[in-house]
C-alpha positions in Angstrom: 19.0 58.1 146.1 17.2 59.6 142.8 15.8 56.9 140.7 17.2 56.5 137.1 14.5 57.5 134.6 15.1 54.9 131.1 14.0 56.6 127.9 12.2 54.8 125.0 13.9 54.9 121.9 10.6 57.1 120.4 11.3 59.4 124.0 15.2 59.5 123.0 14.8 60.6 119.9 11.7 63.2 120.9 14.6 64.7 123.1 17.4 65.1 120.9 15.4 66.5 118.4 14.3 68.9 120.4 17.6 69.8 121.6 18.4 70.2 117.8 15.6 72.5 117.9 16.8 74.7 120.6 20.1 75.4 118.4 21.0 78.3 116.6 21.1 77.4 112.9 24.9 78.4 112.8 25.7 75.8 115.6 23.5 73.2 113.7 25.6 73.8 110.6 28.4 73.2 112.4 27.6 69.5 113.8 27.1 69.0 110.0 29.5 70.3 107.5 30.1 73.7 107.5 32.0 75.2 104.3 35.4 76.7 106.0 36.5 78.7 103.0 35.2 79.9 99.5 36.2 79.7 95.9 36.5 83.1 94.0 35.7 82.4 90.2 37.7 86.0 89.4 37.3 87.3 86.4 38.6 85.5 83.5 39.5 82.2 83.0 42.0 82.7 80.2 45.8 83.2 80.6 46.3 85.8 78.7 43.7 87.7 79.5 44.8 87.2 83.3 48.5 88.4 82.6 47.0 91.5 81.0 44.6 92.3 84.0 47.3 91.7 86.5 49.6 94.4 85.3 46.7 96.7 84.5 45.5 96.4 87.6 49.2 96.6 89.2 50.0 99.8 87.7 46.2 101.1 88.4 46.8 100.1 92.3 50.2 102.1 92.0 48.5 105.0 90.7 45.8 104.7 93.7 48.4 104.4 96.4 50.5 107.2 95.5 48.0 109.7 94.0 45.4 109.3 97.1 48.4 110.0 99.7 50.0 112.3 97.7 46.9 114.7 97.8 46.7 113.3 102.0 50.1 114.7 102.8 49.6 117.7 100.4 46.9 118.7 102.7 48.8 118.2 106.1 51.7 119.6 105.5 50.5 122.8 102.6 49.3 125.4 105.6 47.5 126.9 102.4 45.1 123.6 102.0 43.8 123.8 105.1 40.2 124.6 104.6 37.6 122.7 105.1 37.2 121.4 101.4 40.9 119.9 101.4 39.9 118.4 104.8 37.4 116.3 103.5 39.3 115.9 99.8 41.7 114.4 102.3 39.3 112.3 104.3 38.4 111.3 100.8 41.8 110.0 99.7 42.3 108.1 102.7 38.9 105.8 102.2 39.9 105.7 98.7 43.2 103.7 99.8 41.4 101.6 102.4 38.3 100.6 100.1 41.1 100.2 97.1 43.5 97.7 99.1 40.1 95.6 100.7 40.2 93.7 97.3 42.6 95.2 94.3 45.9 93.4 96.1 44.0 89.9 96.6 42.3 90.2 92.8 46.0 90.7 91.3 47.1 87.8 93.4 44.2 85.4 92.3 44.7 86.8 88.9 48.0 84.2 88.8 46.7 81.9 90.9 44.8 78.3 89.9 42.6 78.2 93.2 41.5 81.8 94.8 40.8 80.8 98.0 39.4 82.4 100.5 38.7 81.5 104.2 35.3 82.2 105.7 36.9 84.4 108.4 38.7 86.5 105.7 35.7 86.5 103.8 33.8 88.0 106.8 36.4 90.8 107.5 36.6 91.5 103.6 32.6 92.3 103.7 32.6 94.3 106.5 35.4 96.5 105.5 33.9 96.7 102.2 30.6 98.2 103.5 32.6 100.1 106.3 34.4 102.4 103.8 31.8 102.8 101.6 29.6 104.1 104.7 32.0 106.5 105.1 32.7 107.7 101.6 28.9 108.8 101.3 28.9 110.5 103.9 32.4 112.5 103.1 30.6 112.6 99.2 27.6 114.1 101.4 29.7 116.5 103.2 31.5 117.9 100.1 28.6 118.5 98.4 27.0 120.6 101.6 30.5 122.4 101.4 30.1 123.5 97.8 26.9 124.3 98.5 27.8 126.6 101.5 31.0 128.2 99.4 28.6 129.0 96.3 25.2 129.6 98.3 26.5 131.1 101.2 29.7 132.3 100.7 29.7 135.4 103.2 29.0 132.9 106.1 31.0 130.1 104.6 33.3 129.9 107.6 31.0 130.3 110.0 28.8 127.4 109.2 32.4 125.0 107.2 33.8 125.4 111.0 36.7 122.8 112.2 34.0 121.2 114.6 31.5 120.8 111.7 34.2 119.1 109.4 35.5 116.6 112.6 31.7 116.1 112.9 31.0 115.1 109.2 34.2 112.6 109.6 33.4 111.3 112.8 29.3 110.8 111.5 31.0 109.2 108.4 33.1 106.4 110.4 29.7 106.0 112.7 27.6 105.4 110.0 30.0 103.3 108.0 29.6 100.8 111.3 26.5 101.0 111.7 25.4 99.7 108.3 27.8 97.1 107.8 27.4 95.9 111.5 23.5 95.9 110.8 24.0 93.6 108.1 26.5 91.4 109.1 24.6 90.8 112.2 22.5 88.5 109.8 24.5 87.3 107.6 26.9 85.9 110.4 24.5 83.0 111.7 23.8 82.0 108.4 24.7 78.2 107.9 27.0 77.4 104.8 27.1 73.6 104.2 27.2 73.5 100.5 28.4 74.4 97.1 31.4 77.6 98.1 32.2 78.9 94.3 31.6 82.8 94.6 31.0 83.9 91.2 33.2 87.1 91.5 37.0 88.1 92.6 35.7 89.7 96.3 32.7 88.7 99.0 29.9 90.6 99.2 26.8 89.8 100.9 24.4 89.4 97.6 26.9 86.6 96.5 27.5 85.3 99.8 23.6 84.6 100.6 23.1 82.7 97.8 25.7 80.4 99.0 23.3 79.5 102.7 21.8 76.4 103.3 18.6 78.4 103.8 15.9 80.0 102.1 18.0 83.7 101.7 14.7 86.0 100.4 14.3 87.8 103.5 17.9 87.9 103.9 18.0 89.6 100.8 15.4 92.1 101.5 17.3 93.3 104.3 20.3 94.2 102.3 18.1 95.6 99.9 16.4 97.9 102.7 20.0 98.5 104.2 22.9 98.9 101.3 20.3 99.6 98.6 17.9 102.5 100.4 21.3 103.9 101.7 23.1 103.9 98.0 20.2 105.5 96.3 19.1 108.0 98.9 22.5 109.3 99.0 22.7 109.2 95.6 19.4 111.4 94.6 20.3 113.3 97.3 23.6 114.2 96.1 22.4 114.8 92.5 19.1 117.1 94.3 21.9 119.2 96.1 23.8 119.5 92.7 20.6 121.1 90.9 19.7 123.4 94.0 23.6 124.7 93.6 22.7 125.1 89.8 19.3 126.7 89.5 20.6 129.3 92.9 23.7 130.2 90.1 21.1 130.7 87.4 19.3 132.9 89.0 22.0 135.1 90.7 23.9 135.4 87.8 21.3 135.5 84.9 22.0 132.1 83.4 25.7 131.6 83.6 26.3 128.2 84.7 29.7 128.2 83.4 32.0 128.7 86.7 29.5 126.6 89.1 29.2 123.6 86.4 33.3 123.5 86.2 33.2 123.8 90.2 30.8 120.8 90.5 31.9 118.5 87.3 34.4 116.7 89.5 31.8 115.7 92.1 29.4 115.0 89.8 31.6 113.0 88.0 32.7 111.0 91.2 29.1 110.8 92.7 27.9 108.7 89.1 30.5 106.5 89.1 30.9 105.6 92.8 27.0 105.1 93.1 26.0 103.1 89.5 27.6 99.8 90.6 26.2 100.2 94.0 22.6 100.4 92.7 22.5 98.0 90.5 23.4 95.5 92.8 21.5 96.7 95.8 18.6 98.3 94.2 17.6 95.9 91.7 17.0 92.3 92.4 20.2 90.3 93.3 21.7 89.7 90.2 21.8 86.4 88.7 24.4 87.5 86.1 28.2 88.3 86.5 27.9 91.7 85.0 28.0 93.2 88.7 31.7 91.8 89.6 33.0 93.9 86.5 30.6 96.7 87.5 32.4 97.2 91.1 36.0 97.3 89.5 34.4 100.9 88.7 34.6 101.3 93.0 37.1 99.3 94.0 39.6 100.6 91.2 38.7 103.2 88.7 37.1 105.8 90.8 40.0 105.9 93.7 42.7 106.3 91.2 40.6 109.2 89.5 39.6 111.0 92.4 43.7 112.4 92.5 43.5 113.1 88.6 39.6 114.9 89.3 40.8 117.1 91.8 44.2 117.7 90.9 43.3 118.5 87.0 40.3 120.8 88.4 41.4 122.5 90.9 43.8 125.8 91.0 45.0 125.2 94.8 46.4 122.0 94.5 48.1 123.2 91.4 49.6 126.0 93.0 50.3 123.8 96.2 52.4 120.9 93.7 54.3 123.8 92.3 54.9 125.5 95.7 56.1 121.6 97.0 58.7 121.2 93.9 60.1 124.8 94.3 60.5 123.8 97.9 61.8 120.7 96.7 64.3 121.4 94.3 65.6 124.6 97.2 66.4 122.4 100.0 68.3 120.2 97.0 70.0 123.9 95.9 70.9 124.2 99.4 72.0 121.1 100.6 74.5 120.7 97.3 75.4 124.2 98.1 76.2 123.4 102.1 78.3 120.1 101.2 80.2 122.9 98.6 81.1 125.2 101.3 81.8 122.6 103.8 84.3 121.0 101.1 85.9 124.5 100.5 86.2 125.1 104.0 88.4 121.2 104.5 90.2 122.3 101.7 91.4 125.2 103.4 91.8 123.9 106.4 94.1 121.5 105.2 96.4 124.3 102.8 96.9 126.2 106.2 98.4 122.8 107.8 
């Protein structure tokens, strides 16, 4: 038989401390205390003020909701919209909806509530969405502006090069690169081990707010998400806005300084490209804000840009004009025809019935 081996108390504690050691630090946190679920400050803490933002905020989801899938269906079922610039404007709508409904419906419920909870799975999921769909919407943002550089560059060979395979590919390269940075990131954050103070000084997660929160020193934490969200928001960005003056100064010279017809053509990108991307580097970019002007910032993202992407491009734009007229005259002839079938069909009983 093996002989029993008795530990010093010294040797006993050498061991368990160095099976302490051995443990990742999100497995430690949980023999501790680990915080199951976070407190979201929201955005006002007075009444009135909360009533107000709810049914702003109600009636500017609405507008997201049926705006963004009105201009979805318009595209699938207007055989006159399907190009490769309503493919992507449709692409567009749909993120708009997703990235929209990962925090507008749970900020107009927390808006009425006295505790905003949220649980640290939720949490999880709400970040990774968050940074999911806004992959994705740079690179559709990317592939519009390629396409409107192709349809005023290159127009001749427009279709060639704005083929069906390119536009799957700039949708598929979205969704890949949409996982790909928020997976990157969450990878980290993940492990992290939350044993303390859970107030979240905004009305959604996000991993600047979230790092804070760690029992551990977060700088290098930070400086990954700085390299990640902030080199991806401000490359795309300057990139956007250098394709934008290439378009512009090709016009110029073509057409001996009128920048009238491209400037109109591109306004609505432009416009979405500064408004999407401003919140995004100045809380990536910079370094992490110690302020709450960043929570009010990304109401710009989450809510003000997705419901005026539909206005943008519905205002601008001839074809969708023409394709809402061509719907309601559709519209209102099925409703001529139908009121005049059930006519006929009453006629018809009527004299039926007289020849009894």
């Amino acid at each position: 038989m093996g002989r029993v081996t008795h530990l010093t108390p010294i040797q006993d504690q050498e061991k368990r401390d160095l099976k302490s050691a051995r443990l990742p630090k999100s497995v430690e946190g949980l023999n501790d205390s680990v915080v199951s679920e976070f407190m979201l400050l929201g955005l006002s803490s007075s009444w009135e003020t909360k009533v107000f933002l709810m049914l702003i905020f109600s009636l500017i989801y609405l507008g997201i909701i049926l705006g963004n899938l009105f201009i979805f269906f318009l595209v699938i079922f207007d055989s006159h919209l399907h190009s490769p610039m309503y493919f992507l404007l449709a692409n567009l709508s749909l993120i708009d909806v997703g990235l929209s409904s990962t925090t507008v419906p749970k900020m107009i419920k927390d808006l009425l509530s006295e505790y905003k909870i949220i649980s640290f799975q939720s949490c999880m999921t709400q970040i990774c969405f968050i940074h999911i769909m806004g992959g994705v919407e740079m690179m559709l943002l990317i592939a519009m502006a390629f396409d409107r550089y192709t349809a005023i560059c290159k127009p001749l060979h427009y279709l060639n090069i704005m083929n069906p395979k390119i536009c799957v590919s700039f949708v598929i390269a979205g969704w890949v690169t949409g996982v790909i940075h928020a997976m990157s990131q969450f990878a980290f954050i993940i492990n992290l081990p939350f044993c303390g103070p859970n107030e979240v000084d905004s009305f959604y997660c996000d991993f600047p707010r979230i790092i804070k929160l760690a029992c551990t020193d977060g700088d290098r934490f930070e400086f990954i998400i700085a390299a990640n969200s902030g080199f991806m928001s401000m490359g795309t960005f300057f990139l956007l806005i250098l394709s934008y003056i290439f378009i512009l100064v090709t016009v110029w010279k073509r057409s001996s300084g009128d920048l009238s017809k491209a400037f109109v053509t591109l306004s609505a990108h432009i416009t979405v490209v500064v408004l999407f991307f401003t919140p995004c580097m100045f809380l990536y970019v910079w370094p992490f804000p110690t302020s709450s002007i960043d929570k009010y910032l990304f109401i710009v993202d989450f809510a003000i840009t997705p419901v005026l992407n539909p206005t943008i491009y519905t205002l601008r734009n001839k074809d969708i004009k023409v394709a809402i007229k061509r719907l309601s005259y559709q519209l209102i002839s099925h409703q001529k025809l139908g009121r005049h079938k059930r006519r006929d069909n009453i006629f018809k009983s009527l004299k039926e019935k007289s020849y009894r």
